[in-house]
Backbone bond lengths (Angstrom), bond angles and torsions (degrees), N, CA, C in turn:
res aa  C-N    CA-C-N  psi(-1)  N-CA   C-N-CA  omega(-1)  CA-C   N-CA-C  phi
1 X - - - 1.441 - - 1.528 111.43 -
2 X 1.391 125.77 -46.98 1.307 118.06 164.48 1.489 138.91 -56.49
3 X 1.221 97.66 -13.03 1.577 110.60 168.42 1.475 124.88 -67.52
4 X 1.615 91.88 -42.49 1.348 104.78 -170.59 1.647 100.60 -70.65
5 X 1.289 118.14 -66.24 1.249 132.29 148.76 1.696 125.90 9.85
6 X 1.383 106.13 -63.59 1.361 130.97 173.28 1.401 119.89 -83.90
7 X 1.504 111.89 -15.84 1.459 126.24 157.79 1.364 105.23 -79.10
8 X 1.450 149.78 -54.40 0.990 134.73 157.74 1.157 145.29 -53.20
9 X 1.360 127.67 -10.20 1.572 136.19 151.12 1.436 101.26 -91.22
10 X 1.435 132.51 9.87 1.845 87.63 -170.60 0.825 111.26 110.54
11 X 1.221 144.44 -54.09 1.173 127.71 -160.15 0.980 155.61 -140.81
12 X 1.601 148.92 128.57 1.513 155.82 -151.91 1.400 96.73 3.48
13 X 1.775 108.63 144.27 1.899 116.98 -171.65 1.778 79.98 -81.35
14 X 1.084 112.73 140.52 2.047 119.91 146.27 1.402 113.80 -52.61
15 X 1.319 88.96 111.57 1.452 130.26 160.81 2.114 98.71 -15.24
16 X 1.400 124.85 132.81 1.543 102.31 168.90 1.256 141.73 -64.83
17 X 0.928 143.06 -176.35 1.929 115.86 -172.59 1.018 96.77 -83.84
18 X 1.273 168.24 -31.03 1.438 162.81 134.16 1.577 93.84 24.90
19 X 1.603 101.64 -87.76 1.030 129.41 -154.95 1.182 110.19 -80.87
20 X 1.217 140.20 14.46 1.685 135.54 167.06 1.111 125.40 -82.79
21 X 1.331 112.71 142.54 1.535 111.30 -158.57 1.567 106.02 -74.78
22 X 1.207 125.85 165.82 1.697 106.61 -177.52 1.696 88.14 -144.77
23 X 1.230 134.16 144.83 1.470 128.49 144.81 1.597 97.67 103.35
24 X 1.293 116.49 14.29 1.646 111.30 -159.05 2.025 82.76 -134.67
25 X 1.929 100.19 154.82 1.453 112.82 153.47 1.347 111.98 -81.58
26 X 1.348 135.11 117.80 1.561 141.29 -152.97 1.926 99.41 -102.86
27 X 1.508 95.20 -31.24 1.476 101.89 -164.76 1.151 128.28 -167.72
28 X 1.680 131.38 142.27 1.130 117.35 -166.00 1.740 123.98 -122.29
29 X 1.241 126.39 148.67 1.200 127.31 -154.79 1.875 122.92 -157.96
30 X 1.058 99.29 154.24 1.723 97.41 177.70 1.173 132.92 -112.22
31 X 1.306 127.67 123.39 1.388 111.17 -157.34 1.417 123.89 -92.30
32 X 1.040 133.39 114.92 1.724 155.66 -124.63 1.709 79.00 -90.01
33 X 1.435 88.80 -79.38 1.775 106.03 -160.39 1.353 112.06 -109.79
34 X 1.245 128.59 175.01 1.777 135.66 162.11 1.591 95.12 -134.69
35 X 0.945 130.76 102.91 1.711 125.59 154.41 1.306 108.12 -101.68
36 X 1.852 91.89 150.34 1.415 97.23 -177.68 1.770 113.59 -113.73
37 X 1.325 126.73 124.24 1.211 142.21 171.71 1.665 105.88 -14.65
38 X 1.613 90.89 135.72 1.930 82.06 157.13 1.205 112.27 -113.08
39 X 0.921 125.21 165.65 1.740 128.62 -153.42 1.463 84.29 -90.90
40 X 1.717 85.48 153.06 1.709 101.85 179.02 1.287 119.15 -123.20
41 X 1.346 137.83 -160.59 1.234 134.30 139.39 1.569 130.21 -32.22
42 X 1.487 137.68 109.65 1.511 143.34 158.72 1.629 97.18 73.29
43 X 1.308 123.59 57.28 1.689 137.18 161.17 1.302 101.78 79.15
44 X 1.533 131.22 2.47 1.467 115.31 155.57 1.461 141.90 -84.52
45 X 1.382 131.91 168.77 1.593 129.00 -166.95 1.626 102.59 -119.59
46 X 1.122 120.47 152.31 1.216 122.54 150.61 1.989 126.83 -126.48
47 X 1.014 89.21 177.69 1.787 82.01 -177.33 0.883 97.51 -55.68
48 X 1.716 111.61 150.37 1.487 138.27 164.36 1.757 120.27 -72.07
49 X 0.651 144.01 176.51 1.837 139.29 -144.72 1.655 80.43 -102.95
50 X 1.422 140.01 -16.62 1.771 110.25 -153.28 2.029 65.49 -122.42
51 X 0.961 150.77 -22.45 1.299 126.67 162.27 2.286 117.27 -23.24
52 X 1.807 99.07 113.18 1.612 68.70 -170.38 1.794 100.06 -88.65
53 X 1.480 93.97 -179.90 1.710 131.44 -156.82 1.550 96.55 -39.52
54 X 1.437 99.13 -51.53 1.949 99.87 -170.87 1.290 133.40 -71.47
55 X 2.054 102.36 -1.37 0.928 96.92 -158.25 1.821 102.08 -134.12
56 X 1.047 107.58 24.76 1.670 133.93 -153.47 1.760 87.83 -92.02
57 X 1.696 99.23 -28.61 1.955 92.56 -161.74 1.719 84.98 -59.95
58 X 1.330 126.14 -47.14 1.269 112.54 -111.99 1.898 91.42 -123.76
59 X 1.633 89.76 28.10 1.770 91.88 178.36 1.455 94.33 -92.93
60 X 1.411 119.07 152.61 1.611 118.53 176.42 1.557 95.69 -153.52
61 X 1.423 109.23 155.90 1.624 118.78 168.76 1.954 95.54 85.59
62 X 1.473 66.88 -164.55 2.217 97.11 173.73 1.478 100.14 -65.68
63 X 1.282 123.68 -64.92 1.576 125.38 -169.72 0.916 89.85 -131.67
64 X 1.900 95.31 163.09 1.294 139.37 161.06 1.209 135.64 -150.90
65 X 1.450 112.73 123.48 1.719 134.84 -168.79 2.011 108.80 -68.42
66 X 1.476 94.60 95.42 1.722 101.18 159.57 1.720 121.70 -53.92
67 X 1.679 135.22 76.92 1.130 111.44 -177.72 1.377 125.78 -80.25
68 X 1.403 109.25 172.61 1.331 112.15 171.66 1.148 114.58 -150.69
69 X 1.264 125.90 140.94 1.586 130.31 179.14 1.695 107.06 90.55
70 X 1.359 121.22 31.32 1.112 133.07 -177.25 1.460 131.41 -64.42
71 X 1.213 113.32 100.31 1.391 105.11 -142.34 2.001 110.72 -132.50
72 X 1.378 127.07 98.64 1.617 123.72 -160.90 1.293 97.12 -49.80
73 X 1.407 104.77 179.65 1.249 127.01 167.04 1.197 123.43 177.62
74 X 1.367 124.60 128.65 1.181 143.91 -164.17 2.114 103.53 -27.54
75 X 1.538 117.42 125.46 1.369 94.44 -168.17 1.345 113.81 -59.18
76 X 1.679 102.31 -172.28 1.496 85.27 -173.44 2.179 92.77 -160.69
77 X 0.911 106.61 72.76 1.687 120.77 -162.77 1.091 108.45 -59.01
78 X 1.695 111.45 115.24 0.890 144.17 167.33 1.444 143.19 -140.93
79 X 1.689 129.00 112.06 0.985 120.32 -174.23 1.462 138.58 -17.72
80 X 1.355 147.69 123.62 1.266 136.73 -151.37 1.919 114.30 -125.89
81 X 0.589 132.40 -138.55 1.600 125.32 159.14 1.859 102.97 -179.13
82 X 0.670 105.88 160.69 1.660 125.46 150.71 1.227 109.56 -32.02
83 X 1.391 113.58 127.04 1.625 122.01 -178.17 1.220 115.27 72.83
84 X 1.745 106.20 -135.46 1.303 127.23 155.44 1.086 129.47 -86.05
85 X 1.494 131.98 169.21 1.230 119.60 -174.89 1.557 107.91 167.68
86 X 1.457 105.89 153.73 1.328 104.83 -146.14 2.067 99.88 -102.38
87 X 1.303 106.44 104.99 1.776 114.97 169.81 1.569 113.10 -29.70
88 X 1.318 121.40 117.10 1.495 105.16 157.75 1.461 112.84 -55.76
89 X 1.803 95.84 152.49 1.189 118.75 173.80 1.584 112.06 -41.36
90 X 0.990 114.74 -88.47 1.422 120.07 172.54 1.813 134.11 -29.90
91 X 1.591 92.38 -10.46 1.448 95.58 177.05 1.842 81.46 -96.86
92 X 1.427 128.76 -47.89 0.935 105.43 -158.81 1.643 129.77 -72.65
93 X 1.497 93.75 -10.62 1.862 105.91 159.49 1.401 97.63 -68.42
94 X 1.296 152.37 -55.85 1.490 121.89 -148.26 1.939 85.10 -83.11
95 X 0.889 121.77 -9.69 1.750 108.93 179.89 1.500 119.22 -85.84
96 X 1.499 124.47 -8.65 1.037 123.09 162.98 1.633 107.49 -106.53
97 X 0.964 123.66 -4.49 1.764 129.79 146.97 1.309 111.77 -41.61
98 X 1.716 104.91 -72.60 1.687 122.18 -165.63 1.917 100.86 -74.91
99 X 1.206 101.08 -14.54 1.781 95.85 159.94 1.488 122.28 -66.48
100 X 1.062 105.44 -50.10 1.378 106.05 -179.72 2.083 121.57 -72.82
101 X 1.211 80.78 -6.61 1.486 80.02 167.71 2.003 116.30 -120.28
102 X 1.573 93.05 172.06 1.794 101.85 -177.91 1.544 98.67 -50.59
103 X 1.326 105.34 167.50 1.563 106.09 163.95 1.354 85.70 -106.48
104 X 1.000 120.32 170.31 1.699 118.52 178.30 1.481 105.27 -135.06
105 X 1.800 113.06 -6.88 2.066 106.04 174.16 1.646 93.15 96.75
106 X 1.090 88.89 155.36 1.941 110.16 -159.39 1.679 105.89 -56.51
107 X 1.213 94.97 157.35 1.811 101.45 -169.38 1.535 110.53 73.02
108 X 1.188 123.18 8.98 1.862 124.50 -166.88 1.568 85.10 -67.63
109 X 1.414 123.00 162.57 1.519 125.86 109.20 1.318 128.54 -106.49
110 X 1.001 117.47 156.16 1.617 142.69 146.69 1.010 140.21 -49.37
111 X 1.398 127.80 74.23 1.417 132.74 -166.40 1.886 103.44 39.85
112 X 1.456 104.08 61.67 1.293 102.12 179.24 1.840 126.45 77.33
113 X 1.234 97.30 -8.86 1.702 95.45 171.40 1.418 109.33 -117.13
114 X 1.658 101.24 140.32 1.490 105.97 -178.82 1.383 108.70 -88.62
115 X 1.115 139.86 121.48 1.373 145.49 -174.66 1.345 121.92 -113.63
């Protein structure tokens, strides 16, 4: 289903689960909007009415984050937690590093570092 999916926006099929990165920040982005779910049938939500058209497939849960400025980047593994939660400093210097450069697609390095 994600293939097809990713054939219809555009873009590159997902990698197989084999190969997905797990435990790492993959990519970086800004968050436009927060909408909150309207309750559905037996404890589920669906998009809210100002959710737009293209993006209604792929709302799930209570909320959902509109991004913008979405942008890969070489991974970059780091412990994560539940919810939100705040990046060490130091991960977030090598993440505005790997911003400023190409992503170049899995196995890349970085001026010599594998990340």
């Amino acid at each position: 289903m994600l293939r097809r999916e990713a054939d219809e926006c555009g873009l590159p099929a997902p990698p197989p689960v084999t190969e997905i990165v797990r435990g790492a920040i993959v990519a970086l982005a800004r968050i436009d909007a927060v909408l909150v779910g309207e309750p559905g049938l037996l404890g589920t939500y669906h998009a809210p009415a100002e959710t737009p058209a293209d993006q209604v497939r792929w709302f799930a849960g209570r909320f959902g984050w509109l991004l913008g400025d979405v942008e890969l980047v070489e991974p970059v593994r780091v412990r994560g937690a539940m919810g939100l939660w705040r990046v060490p400093d130091d991960v977030v210097a090598l993440l505005r590093l790997l911003a400023e450069a190409p992503y170049a697609g899995p196995g890349a390095t970085l001026r010599g570092w594998r990340v």
